[in-house]
C-alpha positions as CSV (number, residue, x, y, z in Angstrom):
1,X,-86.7,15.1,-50.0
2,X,-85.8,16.9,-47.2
3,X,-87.9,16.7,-43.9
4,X,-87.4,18.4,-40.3
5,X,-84.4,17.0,-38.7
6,X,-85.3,15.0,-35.5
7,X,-89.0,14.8,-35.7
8,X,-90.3,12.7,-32.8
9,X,-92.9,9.9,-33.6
10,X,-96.0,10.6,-33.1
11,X,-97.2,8.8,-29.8
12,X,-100.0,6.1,-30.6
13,X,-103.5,6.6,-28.7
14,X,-103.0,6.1,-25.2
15,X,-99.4,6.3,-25.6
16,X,-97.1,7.0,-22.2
17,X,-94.0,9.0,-23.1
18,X,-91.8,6.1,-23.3
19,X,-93.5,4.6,-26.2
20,X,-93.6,8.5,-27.9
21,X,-89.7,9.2,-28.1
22,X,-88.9,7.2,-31.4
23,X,-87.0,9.7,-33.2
24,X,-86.5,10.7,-37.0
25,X,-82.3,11.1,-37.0
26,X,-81.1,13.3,-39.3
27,X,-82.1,16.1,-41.8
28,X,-83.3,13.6,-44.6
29,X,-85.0,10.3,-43.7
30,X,-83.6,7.7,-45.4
31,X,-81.9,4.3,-45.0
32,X,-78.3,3.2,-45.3
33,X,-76.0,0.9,-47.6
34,X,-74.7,-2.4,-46.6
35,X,-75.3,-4.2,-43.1
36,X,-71.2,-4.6,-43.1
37,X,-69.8,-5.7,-40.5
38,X,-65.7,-4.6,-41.1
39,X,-65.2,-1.2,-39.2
40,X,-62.6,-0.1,-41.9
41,X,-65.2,-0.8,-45.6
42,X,-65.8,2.3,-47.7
43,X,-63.7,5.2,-48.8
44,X,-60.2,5.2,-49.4
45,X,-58.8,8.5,-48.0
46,X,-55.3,10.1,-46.4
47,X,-55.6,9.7,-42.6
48,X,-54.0,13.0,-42.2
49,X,-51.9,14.1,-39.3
50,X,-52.7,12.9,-35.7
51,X,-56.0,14.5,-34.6
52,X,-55.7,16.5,-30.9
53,X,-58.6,16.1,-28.6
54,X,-61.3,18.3,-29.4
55,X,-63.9,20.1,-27.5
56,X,-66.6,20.7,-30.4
57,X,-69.7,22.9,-30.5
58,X,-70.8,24.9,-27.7
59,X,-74.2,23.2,-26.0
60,X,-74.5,22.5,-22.5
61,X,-74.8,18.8,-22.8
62,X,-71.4,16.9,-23.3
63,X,-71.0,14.4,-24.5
64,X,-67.8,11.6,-24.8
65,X,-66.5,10.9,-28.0
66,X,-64.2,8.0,-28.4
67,X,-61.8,7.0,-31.5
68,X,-58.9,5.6,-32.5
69,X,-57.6,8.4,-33.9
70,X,-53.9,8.0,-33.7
71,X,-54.0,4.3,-34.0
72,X,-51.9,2.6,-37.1
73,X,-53.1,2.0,-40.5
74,X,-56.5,1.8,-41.6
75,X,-57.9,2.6,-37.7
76,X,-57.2,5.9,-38.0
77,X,-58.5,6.3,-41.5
78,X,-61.7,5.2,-40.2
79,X,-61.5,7.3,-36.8
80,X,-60.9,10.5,-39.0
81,X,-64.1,9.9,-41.0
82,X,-66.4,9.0,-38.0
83,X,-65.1,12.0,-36.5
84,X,-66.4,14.1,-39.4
85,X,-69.7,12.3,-39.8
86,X,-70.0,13.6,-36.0
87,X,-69.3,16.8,-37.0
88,X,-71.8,16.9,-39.9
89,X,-74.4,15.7,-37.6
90,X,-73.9,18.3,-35.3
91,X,-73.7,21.2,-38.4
92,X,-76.8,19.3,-39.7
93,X,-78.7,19.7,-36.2
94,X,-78.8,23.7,-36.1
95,X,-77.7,24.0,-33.1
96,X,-78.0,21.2,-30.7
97,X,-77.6,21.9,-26.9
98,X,-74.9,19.8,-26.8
99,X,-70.7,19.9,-26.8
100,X,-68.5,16.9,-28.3
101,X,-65.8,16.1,-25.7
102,X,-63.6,14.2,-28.6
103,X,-61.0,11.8,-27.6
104,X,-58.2,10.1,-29.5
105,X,-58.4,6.4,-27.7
106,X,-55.1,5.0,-29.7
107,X,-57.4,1.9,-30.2
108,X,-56.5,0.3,-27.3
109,X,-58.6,-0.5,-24.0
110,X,-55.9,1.6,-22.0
111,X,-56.2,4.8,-24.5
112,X,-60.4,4.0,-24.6
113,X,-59.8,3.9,-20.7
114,X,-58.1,7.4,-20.4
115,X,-60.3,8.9,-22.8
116,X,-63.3,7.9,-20.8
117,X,-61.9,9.0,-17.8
118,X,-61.1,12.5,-19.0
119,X,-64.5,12.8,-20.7
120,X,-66.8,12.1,-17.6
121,X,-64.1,14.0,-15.6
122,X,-65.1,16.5,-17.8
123,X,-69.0,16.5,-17.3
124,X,-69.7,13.5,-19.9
125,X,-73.7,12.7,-19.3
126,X,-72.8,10.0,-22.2
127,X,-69.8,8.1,-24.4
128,X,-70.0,7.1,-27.4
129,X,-67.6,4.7,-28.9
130,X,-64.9,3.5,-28.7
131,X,-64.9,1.1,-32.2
132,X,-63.0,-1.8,-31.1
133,X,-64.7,-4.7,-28.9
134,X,-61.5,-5.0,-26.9
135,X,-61.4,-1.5,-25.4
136,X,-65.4,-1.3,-25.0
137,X,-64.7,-3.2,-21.4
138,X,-62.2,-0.7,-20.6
139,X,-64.1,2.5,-21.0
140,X,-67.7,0.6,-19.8
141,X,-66.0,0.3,-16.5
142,X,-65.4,4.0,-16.2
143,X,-68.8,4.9,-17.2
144,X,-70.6,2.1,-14.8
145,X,-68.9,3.8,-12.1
146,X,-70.1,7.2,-12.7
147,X,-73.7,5.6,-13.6
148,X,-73.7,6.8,-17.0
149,X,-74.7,4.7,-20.8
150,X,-72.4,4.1,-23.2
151,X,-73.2,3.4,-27.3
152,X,-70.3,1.7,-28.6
153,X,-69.3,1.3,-31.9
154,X,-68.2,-2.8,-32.1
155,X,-69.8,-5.2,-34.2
156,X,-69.0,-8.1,-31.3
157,X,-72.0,-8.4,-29.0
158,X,-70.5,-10.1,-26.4
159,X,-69.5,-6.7,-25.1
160,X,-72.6,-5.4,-25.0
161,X,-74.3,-5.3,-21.9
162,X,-75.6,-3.2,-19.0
163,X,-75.3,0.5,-19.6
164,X,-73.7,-0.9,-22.7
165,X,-75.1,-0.4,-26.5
166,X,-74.0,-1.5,-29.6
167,X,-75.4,0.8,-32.6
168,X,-73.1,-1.2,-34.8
169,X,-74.5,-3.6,-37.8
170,X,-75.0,-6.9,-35.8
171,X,-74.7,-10.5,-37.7
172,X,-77.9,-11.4,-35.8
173,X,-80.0,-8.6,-37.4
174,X,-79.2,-9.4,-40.7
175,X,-79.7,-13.8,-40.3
176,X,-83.1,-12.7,-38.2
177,X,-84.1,-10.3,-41.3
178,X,-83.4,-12.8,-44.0
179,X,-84.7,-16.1,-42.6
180,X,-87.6,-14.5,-41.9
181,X,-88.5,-13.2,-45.4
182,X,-87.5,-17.0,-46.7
183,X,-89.7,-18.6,-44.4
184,X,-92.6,-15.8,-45.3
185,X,-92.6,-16.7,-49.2
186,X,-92.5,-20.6,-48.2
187,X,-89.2,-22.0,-47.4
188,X,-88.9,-24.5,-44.7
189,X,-85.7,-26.3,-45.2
190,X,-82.7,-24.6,-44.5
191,X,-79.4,-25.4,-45.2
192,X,-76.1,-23.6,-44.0
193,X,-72.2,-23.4,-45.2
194,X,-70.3,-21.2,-42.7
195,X,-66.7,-20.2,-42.1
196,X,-65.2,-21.7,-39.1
197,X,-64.3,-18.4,-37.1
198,X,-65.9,-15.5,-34.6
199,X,-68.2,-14.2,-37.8
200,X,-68.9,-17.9,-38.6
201,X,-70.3,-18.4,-34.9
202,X,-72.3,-15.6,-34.7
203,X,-74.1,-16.7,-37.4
204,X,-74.4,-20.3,-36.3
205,X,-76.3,-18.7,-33.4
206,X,-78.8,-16.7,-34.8
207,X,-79.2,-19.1,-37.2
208,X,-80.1,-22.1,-35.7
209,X,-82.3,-19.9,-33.5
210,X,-83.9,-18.4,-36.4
211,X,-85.1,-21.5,-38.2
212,X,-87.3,-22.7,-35.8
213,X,-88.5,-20.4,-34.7
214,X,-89.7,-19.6,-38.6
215,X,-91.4,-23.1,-38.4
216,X,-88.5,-24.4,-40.4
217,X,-85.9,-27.2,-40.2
218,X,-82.5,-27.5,-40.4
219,X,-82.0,-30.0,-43.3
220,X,-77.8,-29.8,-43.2
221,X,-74.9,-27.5,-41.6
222,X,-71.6,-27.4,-42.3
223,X,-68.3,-25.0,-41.4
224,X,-65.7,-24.9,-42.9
225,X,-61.8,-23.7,-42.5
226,X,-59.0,-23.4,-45.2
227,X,-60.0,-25.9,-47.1
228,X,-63.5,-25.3,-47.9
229,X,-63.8,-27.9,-50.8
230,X,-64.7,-31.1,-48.5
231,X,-67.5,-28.9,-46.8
232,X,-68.7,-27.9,-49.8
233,X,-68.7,-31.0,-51.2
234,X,-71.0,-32.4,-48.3
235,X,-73.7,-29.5,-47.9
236,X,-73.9,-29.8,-51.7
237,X,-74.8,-33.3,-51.5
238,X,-77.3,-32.6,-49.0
239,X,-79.1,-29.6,-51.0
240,X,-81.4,-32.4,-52.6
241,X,-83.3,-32.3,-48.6
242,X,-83.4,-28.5,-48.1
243,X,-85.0,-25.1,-50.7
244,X,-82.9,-22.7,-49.0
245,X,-78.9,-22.1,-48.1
246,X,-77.3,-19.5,-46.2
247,X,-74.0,-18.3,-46.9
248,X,-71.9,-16.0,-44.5
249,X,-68.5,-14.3,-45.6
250,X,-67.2,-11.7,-46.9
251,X,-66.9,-10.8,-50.9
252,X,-63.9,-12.7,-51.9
253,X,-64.2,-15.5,-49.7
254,X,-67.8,-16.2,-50.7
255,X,-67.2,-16.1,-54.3
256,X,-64.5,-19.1,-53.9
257,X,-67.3,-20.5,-51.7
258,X,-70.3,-20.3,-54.2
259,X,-67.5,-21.6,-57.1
260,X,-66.4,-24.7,-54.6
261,X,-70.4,-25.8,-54.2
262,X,-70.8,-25.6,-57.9
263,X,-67.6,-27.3,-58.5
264,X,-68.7,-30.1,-56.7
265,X,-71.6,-30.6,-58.5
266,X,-74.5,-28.7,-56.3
267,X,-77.1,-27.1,-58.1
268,X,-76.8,-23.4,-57.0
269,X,-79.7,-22.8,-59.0
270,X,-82.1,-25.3,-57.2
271,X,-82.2,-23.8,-54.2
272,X,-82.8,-20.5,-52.7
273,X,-79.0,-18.8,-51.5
274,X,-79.2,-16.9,-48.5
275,X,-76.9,-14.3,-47.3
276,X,-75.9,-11.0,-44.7
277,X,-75.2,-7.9,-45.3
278,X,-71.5,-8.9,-45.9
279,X,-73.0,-9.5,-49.2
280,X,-72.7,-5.8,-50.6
281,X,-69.5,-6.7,-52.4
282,X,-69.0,-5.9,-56.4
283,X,-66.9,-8.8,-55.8
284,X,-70.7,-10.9,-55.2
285,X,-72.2,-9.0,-58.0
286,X,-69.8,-10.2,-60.5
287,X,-69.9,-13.7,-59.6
288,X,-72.5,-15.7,-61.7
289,X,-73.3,-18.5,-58.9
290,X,-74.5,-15.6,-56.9
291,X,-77.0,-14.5,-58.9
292,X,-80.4,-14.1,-57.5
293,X,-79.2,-14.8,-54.2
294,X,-81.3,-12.5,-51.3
295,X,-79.5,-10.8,-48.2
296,X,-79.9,-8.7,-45.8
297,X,-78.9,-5.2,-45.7
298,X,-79.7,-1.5,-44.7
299,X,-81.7,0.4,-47.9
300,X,-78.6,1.4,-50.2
301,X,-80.1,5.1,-50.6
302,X,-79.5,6.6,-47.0
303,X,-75.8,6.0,-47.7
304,X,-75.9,7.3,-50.8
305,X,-77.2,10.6,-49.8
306,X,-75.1,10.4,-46.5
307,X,-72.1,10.2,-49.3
308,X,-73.1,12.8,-51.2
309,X,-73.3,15.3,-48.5
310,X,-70.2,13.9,-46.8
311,X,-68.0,14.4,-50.4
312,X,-69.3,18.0,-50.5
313,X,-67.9,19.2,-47.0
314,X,-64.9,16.8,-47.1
315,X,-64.1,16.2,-50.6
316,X,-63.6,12.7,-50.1
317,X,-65.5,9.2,-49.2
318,X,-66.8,8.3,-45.6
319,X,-65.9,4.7,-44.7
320,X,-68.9,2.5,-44.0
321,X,-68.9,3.1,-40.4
322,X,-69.4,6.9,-40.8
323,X,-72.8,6.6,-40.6
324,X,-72.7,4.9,-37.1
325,X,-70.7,8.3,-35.3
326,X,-73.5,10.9,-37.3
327,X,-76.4,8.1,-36.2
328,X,-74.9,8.3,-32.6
329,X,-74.5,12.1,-32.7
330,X,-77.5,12.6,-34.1
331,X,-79.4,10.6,-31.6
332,X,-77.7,12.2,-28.2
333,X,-78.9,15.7,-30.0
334,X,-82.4,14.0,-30.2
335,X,-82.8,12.8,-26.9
336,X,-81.0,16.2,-25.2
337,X,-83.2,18.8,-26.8
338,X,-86.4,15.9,-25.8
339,X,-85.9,13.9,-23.4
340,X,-85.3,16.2,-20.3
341,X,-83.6,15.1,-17.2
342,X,-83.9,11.1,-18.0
343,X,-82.6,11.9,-21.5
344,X,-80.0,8.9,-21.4
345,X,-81.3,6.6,-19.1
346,X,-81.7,3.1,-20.3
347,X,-86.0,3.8,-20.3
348,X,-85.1,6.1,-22.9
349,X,-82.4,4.3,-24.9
350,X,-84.7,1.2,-24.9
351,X,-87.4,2.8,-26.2
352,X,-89.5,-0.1,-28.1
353,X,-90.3,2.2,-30.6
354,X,-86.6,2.7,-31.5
355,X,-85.4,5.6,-33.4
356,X,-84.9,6.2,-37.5
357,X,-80.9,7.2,-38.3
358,X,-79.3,7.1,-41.4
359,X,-79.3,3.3,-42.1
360,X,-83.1,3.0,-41.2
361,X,-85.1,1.9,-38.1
362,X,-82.9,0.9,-35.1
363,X,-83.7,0.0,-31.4
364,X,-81.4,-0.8,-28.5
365,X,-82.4,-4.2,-26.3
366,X,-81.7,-4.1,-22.4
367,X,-79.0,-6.6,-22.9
368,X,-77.5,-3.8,-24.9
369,X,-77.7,-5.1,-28.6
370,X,-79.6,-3.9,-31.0
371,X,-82.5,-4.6,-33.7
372,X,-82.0,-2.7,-37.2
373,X,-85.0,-2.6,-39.5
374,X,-83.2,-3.8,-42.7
375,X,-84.3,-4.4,-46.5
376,X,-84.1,-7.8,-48.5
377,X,-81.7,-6.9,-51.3
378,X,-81.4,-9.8,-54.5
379,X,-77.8,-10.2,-56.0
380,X,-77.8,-9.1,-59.4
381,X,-75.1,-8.0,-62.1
382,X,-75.8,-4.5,-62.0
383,X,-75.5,-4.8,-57.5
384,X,-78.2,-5.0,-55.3
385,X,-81.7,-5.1,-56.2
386,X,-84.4,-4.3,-53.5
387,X,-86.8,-7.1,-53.2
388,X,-88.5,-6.1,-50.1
389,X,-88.2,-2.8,-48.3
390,X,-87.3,-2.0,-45.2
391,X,-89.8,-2.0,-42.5
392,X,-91.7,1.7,-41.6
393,X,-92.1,0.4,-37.5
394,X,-90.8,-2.4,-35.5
395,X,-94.0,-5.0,-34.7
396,X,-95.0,-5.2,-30.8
């Protein structure tokens, strides 16, 4: 069903302004597909010939777009589909006051750094991008010194920061999301198998935060590397102390997880498996240990519809990340044609309230990461089956 595009919230009695600006993003309101967390999942299409910078629509806010457009391989594949999910936002808007200063960033922090200087040199009020944590330093620097936010694509939150957003699908969101809902129907022993890289850690993080915070325990933790058939070996002996177990990698590498543990004797069945949004993989689906395992992800149908209007301009498939350039589009078009003067200032951005986009709810935190409202999906043959849905409003 379709709704007004960029309804704001109502305000609650008593409300100030700030807590009034969550916004409805988009023409329909619905949620996205899978919290993933690689920039390049999702459609398989032609990147096409090198993109020229593009000045695009006519308003009289601009606004800094960055992308790797001319970068190698799959980078530009991915840049070229942002790049039109922009461009359906905008089309989708009617008419936002506002004027796309694109910018082909290479994908590296040098291009991301020319790109930003040329769009604020250009009247920029805001940037968004670029995708890749290494160049978000790069182009933050130009946009600290001309006192203006940034909402950059990367999925690493160390590069968040002041001025500095992240409206990418964070690893914290999705451990937060799913340890909560375990602890809510009773779980309170929690183990973990991990993979011993920058994903693995992030996860370590939010998990060992999580738990106790849940009024759980920790009953065993393990990481593992290349060989994954020791680790497994130990957390499975230690399953008999803990109802729960969170897994963390992508599809192929968790199926030879799940088929290590049950190698080695655990009893996958026993306990409840945990996972992120990494889980949306027909790759997990088909895997028999994984069955009835819960994760956390974005509500499949926003993408879905986001697809189908997508294939019918394009004639191809976005990439996952598509729905992060309309979301950001989207959002600047919001906050222009509402927000006034302050439109982009961090009050705004932060707004507690937070803002429904394509993949759901979403906020920005002053350290510049961000909360996502996501669903509880259950692995099942057929792919994922919504156990709980997302949430309507973030809690105070």
């Amino acid at each position: 069903m379709m709704v007004a595009p960029f309804t704001p919230k109502p305000p609650r009695t008593g409300a100030t302004r700030r807590s009034a600006v969550g916004l409805i993003l988009g023409a329909p309101l619905l949620a996205g597909c899978a919290g993933m967390q690689s920039p390049f999942s999702g459609g398989e299409q032609p990147a096409g010939p090198p993109q020229q910078p593009a000045a695009v629509g006519s308003g009289q806010v601009k606004v800094g777009l960055l992308l790797p457009l001319s970068a190698s391989g799959n980078a530009a594949v991915a840049a070229q589909s942002m790049r039109n999910a922009a461009e359906l936002a905008l089309a989708e808007f009617q008419n936002p006051n506002i004027q796309l200063l694109i910018k082909d960033d290479n994908g590296t922090p040098q291009g991301a750094q020319q790109g930003a200087q040329q769009a604020v040199d250009e009247g920029a009020e805001i940037i968004l991008g670029p995708l890749f944590a290494q160049s978000v330093p790069a182009a933050a620097q130009v946009a600290r010194n001309r006192g203006i936010s940034m909402i950059a694509f990367s999925t690493d939150s160390s590069v968040a920061g002041r001025g500095v957003y992240l409206l990418s699908f964070l690893p914290e969101s999705d451990v937060n999301r799913i340890v909560e809902y375990a602890a809510g129907t009773g779980k309170r022993s929690f183990a973990a198998l991990l993979p011993e890289n920058a994903y693995g850690n992030v996860v370590e993080a939010a998990f060992k935060q999580a738990v106790p915070r849940r009024g759980g325990r920790i009953a065993a933790f393990e990481k593992y590397g290349a060989d994954r058939a020791q680790p497994a070996a130990t957390i499975g002996q230690a399953l008999t102390n803990a109802d729960s177990l969170l897994l963390a990698d992508d599809g192929d590498a968790l199926a030879g997880v799940a088929d290590s543990l049950a190698a080695g004797g655990a009893d996958l069945k026993r306990v409840q498996l945990l996972g992120t949004g990494l889980w949306d993989n027909p790759r997990v689906f088909a895997n028999t240990n994984l069955r009835g395992g819960l994760y956390a992800a974005p509500d499949p149908s926003g993408f879905r519809s986001f697809s189908q209007r997508y294939r019918a301009k394009y004639s191809g498939d976005p990439v996952r990340t598509a729905t992060l350039a309309y979301d950001g589009v989207a959002l600047v078009a919001a906050l222009a044609r509402t927000q006034g003067g302050q439109r982009f200032s961090p009050e705004v951005l932060t707004n507690p309230s937070g803002f429904a986009g394509i993949d759901g709810l979403f906020r920005f935190r002053s350290d510049g990461t961000n909360e996502r409202g996501l669903a509880v999906m259950r692995v099942t043959a057929g792919g994922g089956q919504i156990v709980a849905g997302s949430p309507k409003s973030f809690g105070a």
